[in-house]
C-alpha positions, 0 to 999 in steps of 0.5 A: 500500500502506498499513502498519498502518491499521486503519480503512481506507475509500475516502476514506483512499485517496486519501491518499499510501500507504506505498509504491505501484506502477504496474503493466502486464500485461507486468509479470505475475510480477514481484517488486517490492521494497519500501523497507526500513524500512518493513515492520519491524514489520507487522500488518496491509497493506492494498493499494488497487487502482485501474484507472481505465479498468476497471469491475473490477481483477482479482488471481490471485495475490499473494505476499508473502515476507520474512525475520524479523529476530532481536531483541536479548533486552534482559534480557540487556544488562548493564551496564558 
């Protein structure tokens, strides 16, 4: 997976990601977490999938959830 990489070709994936996975079938519907810290402040995840025993890499479902984090208001920060 790759956070906020707005110009993305094959090339650039075989540059280390922010996060990847090795997958199986026997893993199918599993949730898998993602390191904090990482994810604050998406706008845009590219994910690269390579099989290299397949001619093709197949997905039926992908779910990405998550929970918004309220921001402090900085105008209302007074001083002391």
């Amino acid at each position: 997976m790759f956070v906020n990489r707005v110009a993305f070709d094959f090339a650039d994936a075989e540059e280390a990601g922010d996060q990847s996975f090795a997958l199986s079938p026997a893993e199918n519907g599993k949730e898998l977490r993602l390191k904090p810290g990482r994810y604050n402040a998406v706008s845009a995840l590219t994910l690269y999938l390579d099989a290299p025993d397949a001619d093709r890499v197949g997905v039926v479902q992908l779910k990405i959830m998550g929970t918004s984090v309220q921001r402090a208001d900085v105008s209302k920060i007074q001083k002391c």
